[in-house]
C-alpha positions in Angstrom: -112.1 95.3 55.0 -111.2 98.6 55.7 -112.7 102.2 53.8 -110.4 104.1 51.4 -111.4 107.3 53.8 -111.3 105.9 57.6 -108.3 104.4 58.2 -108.4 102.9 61.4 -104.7 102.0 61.9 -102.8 105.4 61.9 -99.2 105.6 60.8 -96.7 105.6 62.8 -95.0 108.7 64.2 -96.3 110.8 60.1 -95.2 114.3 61.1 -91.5 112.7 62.1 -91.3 110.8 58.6 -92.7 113.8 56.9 -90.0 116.1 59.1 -87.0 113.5 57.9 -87.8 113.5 54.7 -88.3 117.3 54.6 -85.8 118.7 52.3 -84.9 122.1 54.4 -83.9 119.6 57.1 -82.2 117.8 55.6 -80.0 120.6 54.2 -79.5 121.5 57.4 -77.8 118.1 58.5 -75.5 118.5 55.5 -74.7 121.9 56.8 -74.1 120.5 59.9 -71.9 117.3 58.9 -69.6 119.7 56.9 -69.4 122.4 59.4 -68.3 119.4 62.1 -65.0 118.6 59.3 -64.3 121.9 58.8 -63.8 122.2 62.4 -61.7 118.8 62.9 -59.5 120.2 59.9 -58.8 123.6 61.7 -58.5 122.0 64.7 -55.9 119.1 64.0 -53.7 121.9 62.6 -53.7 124.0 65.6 -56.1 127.2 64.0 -57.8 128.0 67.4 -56.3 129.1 70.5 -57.6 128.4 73.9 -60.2 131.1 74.3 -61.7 130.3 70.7 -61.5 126.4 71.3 -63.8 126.9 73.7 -66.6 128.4 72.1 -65.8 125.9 68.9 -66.1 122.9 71.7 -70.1 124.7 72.5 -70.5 124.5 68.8 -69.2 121.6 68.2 -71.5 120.1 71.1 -74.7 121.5 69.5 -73.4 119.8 66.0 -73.2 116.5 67.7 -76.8 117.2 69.7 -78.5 118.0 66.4 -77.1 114.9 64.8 -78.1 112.8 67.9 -81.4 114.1 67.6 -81.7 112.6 64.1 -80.8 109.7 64.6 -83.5 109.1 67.9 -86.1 110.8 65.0 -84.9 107.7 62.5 -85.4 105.1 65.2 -88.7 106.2 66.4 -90.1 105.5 63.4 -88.0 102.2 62.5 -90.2 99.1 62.9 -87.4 97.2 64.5 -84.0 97.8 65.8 -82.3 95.4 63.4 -83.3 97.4 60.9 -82.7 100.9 62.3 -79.1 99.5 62.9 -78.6 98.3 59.5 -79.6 101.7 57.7 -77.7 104.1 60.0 -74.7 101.7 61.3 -72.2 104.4 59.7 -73.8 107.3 60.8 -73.7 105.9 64.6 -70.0 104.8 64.1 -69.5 108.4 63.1 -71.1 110.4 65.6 -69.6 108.1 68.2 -66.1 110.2 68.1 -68.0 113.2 68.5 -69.5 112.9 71.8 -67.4 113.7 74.5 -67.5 110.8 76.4 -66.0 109.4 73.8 -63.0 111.3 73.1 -59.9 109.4 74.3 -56.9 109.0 72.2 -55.6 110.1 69.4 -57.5 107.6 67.2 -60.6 108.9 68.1 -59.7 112.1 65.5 -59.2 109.8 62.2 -62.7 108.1 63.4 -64.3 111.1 63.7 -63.9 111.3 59.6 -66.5 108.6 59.3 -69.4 110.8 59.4 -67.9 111.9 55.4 -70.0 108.8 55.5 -73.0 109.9 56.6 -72.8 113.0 54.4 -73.1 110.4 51.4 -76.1 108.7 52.9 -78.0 112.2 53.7 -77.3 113.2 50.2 -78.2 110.2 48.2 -81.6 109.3 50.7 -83.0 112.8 51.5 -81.8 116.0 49.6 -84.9 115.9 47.6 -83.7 119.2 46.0 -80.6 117.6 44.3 -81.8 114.1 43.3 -82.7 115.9 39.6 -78.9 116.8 39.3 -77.5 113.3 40.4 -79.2 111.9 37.6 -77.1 110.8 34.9 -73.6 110.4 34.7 -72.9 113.5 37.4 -73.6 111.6 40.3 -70.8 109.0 38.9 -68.4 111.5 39.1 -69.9 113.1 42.1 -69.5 109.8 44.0 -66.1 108.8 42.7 -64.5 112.3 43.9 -66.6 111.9 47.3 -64.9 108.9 47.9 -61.2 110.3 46.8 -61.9 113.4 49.1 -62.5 111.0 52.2 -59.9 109.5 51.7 -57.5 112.0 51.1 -58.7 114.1 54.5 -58.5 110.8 56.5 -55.1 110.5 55.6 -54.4 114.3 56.5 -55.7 114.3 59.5 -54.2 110.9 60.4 -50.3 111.8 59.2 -50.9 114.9 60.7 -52.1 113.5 64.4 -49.9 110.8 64.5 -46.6 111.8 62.4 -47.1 115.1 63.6 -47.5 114.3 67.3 -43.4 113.0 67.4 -42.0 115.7 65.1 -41.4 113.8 62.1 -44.1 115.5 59.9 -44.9 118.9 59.7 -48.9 119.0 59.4 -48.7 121.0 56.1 -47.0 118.0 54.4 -49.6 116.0 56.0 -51.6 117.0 53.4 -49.2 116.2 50.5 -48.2 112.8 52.1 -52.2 111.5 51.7 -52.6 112.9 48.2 -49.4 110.9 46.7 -49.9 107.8 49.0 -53.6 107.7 47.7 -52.7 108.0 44.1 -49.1 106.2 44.0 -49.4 103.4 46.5 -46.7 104.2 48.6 -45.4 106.3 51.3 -42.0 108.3 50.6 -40.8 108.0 54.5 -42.4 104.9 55.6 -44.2 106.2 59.1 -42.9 105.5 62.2 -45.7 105.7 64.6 -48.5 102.6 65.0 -50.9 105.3 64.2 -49.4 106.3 60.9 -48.7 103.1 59.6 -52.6 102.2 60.1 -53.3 105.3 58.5 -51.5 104.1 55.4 -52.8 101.1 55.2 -56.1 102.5 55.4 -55.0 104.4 52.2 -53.7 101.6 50.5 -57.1 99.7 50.7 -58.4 102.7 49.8 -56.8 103.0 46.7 -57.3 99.7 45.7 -61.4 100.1 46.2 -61.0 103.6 44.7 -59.2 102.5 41.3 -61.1 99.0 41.4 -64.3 101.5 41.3 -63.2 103.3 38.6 -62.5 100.5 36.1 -63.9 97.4 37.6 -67.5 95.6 38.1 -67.2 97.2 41.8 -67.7 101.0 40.7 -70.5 99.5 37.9 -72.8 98.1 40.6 -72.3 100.7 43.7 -72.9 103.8 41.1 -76.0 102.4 39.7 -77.2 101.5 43.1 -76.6 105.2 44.4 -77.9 106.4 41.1 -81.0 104.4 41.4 -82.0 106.2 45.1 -81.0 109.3 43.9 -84.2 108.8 41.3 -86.0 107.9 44.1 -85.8 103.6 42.9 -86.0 101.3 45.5 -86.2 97.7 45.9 -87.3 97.2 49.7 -90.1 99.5 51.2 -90.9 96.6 54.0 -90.5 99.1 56.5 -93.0 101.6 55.6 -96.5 101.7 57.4 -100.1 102.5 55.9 -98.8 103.6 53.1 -99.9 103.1 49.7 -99.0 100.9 46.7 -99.6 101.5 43.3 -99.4 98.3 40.9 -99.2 99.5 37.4 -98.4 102.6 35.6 -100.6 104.7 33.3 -101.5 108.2 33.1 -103.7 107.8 36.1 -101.1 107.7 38.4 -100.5 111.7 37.6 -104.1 111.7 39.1 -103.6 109.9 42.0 -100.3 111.1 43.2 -101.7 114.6 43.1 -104.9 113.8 44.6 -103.2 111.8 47.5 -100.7 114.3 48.1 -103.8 117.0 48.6 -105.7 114.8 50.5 -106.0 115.9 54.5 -106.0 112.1 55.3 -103.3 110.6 53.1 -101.0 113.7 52.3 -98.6 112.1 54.8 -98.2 108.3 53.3 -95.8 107.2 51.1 -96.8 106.0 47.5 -95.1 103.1 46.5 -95.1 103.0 42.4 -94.7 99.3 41.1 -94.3 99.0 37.0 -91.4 98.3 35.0 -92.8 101.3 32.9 -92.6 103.5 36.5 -91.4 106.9 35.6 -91.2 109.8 38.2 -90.1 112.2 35.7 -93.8 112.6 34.1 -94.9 113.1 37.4 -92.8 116.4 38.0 -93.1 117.5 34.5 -96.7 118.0 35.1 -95.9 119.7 38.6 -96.7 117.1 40.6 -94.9 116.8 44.3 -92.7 113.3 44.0 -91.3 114.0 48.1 -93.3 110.9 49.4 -93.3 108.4 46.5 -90.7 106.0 45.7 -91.0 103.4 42.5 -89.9 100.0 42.2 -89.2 98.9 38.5 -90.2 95.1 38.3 -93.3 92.9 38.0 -95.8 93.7 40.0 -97.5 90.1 39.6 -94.5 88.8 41.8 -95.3 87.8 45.1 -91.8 88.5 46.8 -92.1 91.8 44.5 -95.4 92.6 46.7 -93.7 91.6 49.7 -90.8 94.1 49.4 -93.2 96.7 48.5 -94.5 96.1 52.4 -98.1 95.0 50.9 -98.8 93.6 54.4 -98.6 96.6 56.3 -99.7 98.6 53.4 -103.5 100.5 53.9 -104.4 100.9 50.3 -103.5 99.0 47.3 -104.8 100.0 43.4 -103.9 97.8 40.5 -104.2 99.8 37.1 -104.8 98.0 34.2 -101.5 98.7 32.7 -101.3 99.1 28.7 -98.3 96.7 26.4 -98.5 96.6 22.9 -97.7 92.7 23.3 -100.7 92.3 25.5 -104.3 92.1 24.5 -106.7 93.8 27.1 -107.6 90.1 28.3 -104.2 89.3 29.4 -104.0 93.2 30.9 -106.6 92.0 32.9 -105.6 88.4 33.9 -102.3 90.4 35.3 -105.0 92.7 37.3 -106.3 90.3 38.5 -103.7 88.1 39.9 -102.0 90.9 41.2 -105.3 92.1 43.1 -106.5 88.5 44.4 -102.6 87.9 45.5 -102.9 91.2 47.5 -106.0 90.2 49.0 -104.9 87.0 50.1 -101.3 88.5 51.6 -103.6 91.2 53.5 -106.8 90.7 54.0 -107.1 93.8 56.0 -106.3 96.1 53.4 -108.4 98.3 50.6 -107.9 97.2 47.3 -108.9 98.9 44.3 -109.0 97.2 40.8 -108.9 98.7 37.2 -110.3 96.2 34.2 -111.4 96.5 30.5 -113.7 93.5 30.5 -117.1 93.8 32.9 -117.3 89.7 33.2 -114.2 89.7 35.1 -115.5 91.8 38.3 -117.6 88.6 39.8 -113.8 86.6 40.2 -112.5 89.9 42.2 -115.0 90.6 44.2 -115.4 86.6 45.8 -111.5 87.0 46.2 -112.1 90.0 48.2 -111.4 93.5 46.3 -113.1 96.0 47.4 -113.6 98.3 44.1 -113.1 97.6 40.6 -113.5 100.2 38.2 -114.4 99.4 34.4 -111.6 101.6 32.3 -114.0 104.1 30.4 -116.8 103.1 32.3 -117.2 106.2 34.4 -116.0 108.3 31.7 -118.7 107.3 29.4 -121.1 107.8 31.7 -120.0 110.9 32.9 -120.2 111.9 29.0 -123.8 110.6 29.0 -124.9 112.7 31.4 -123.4 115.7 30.0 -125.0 114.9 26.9 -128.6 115.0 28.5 -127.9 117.9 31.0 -126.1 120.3 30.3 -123.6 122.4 32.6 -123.5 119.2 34.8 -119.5 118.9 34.4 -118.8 121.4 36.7 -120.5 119.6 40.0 -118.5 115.7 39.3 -115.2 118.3 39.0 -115.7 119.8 41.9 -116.7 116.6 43.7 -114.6 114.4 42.7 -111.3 116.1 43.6 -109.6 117.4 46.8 -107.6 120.2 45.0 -110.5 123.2 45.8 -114.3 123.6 46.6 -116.1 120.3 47.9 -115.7 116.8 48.1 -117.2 113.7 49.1 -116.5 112.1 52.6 -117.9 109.0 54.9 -118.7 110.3 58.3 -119.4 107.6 61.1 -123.0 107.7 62.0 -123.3 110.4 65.2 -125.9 108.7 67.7 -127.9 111.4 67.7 -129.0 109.5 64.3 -129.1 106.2 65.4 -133.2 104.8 64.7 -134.1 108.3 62.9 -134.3 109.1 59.2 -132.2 110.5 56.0 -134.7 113.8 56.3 -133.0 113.7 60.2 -129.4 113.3 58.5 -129.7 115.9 56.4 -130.8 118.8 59.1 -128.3 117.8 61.7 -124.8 117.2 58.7 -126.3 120.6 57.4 -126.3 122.0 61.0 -122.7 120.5 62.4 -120.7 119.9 60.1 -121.8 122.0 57.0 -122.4 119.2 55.2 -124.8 117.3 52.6 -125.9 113.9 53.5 -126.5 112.0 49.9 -126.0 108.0 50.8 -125.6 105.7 53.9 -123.2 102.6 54.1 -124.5 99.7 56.1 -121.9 97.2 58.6 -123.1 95.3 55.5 -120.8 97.1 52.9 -123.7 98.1 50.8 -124.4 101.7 49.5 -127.5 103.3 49.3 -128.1 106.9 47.8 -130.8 109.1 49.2 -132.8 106.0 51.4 -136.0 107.2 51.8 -137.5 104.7 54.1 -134.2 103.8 56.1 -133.5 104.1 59.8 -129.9 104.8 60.5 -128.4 101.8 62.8 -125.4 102.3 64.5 -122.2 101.2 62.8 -123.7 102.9 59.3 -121.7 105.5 57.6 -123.0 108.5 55.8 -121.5 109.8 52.8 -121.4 113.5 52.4 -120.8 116.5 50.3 -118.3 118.8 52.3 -116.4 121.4 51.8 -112.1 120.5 51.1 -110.9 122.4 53.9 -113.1 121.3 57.0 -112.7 117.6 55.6 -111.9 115.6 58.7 -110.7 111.5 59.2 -114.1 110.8 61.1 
């Protein structure tokens, strides 16, 4: 088993994932994607002259380096090239065109339309700052007029290169040409070029998608599906790595997501939220930060549920004893417990945490394995106790127990400079080096001791410390 503090398996490339999913960035890609349109529009229709084309081609190539450069950031931190091909195939059709090695022919302009693609994906996956807005019915209509402005600049640009190339269309009724093919289904002249009659055709599938969309099962399914990753709902986080999962949802998870997201070691792993009941909206009404959690709604007793959720590569899993009103607190925690015992059993590598109501239950959990389980009210009604019988104690588990401000509590591995000597020894040097209070030791064993009087430190021990937030460390 591994500690809930030192994780000994780092993730993989965490200031990259937290840079892609940083939503300034990702703004600036949008930028980026539109700005490289804008200048295909202008350029298909003859705005520059020589002298200005070549400082558009300079910016043009910095577009195209930029969006290179995201795409090398998304496949460093891929776990396989299948996958890093199946997320971002469209994006690397689409920046394909824009490189100059690949500019040859006049096809190469219609193709170069595909990144309208990528535009979509950057705006459903990343903009953090607009997922609020696509909620609801807006982000039906938002995607049904994405997918009608596509399609009408495609066909621009296409009647306009190909048409326009032989004299037979002026390139301002290039424009007019799309919009009534697109809506009518048919093209007044019928083109004349092998360019512009693939150009309609394209349209003509197009508006059969686009209407089928609109009134059909299609545009039912492909709107809830954007609408769901625009709430941040997902129903594959396999790829992720030492990240953590969250089975269950109470009002604890407003704790944990804001003490993770604080925390100097974990502030840069995804959360994955599993509960039918997940709800990210009382996480930012209380002012939490939501940028690195994702929820999947459905059972988290599933074991194909647990395997999407990337519970094998996951670091730390807690199962919450989640409240029904058709469930008793016995079968709240017969769900715990399979859910924690199915974890351990598809990683036995990872730290599991367990919430339960009943005390006789904790002897099953910890022979299959779980690392912690936590009595719901337990600690409260202790904490309450000792309150009761000293008073002004509250202040110390507050400061303690959280990572927001002052000090917490932290396992350091055991310097050898301690190895054979004594807690009295511990508590000089922590004091000394790290500005630190020793208070317990953790044996290879697993087993805590506070304040050993008689114990000599062995190597492989850890000591558990009071330190202050800010000089916290992953040692």
């Amino acid at each position: 088993m591994i500690s809930n503090i030192v994780i000994k398996k780092r993730k993989k490339y965490p200031k990259i994932r937290k840079l892609l999913s940083n939503k300034y960035f990702n703004s600036v890609i949008v930028t980026l994607v539109i700005l490289s349109v804008i200048i295909l529009l202008l350029d298909v229709f003859n705005f520059f002259d020589k002298n200005m084309m070549m400082q558009v081609s300079r910016l043009n190539d910095f577009i195209t380096s930029v969006l290179v450069f995201e795409l090398i950031l998304k496949w460093f931190v891929s776990n396989s090239n299948k996958k890093f091909l199946a997320r971002n195939w469209i994006e690397i059709l689409a920046v394909l065109p824009l490189l100059r090695v690949f500019r040859f022919g006049r096809l190469a302009y219609a193709f170069r339309l595909l990144r309208l693609f990528s535009l979509g994906t950057i705006l459903q996956k990343k903009i953090g700052s607009i997922t609020g807005a696509l909620q609801s019915k807006l982000l039906e209509y938002s995607l049904l007029i994405g997918l009608m402005t596509f399609a009408i600049l495609f066909g621009t640009v296409g009647f306009a290169q190909f048409e326009g190339s032989t004299g037979l269309i002026e390139p301002s009724e290039a424009f007019w040409k799309a919009l009534f093919s697109l809506f009518s289904g048919e093209y007044a002249d019928y083109p004349q070029t092998l360019g512009g009659k693939f150009v309609l055709f394209m349209l003509l599938v197009f508006e059969m998608t686009f209407f089928a969309m609109l009134t059909g099962t299609i545009s039912a399914v492909m709107v809830e599906k954007f609408k769901e990753t625009g709430m941040q709902k997902i129903n594959d986080a396999s790829d992720c790595v030492d990240h953590i999962v969250i089975c269950g949802f109470n009002p604890k998870v407003n704790i944990l997501v804001r003490e993770f997201s604080i925390d100097p070691i974990r502030k840069d792993s995804e959360i994955i939220i599993i509960s039918q009941k997940a709800d990210l909206e009382s996480l930012k009404s209380q002012g939490i930060k939501t940028d690195m959690v994702m929820i999947m709604q459905e059972d988290y007793t599933h074991i194909d549920v647990l395997k999407r959720s990337g519970i094998n590569t996951a670091n730390l899993a807690i199962v919450l004893s989640e409240p029904d009103v058709n469930r008793s607190t016995h079968d709240m925690d017969a769900r715990t417990i399979l859910s924690a015992l199915t974890i351990e059993k598809m990683n036995s590598k990872i730290h599991t945490c367990a919430e339960i109501n009943h005390p006789e239950y904790i002897d099953h959990l910890k022979m299959g394995g779980v690392d912690d389980v936590v009595i719901e009210g337990d600690v409260s009604g202790r904490l309450l106790a000792r309150m009761g019988s000293s008073r002004g104690i509250l202040p110390f588990f507050e400061d303690v127990l959280s990572n927001q401000s002052g000090n917490t509590m932290h396992f350091h591995k055991l310097p050898s400079e301690l190895i054979g000597k004594s807690m009295s020894d511990a508590l000089a040097w922590f004091c000394k080096n790290k500005q630190s209070i020793a208070v317990a030791v953790r044996s290879k064993s697993g087993d805590l001791v506070v304040n050993p009087r008689d114990y000599l430190f062995q190597e492989g021990d850890d000591i558990l410390t009071i330190i202050d937030v800010n000089t916290r460390t992953s040692d």
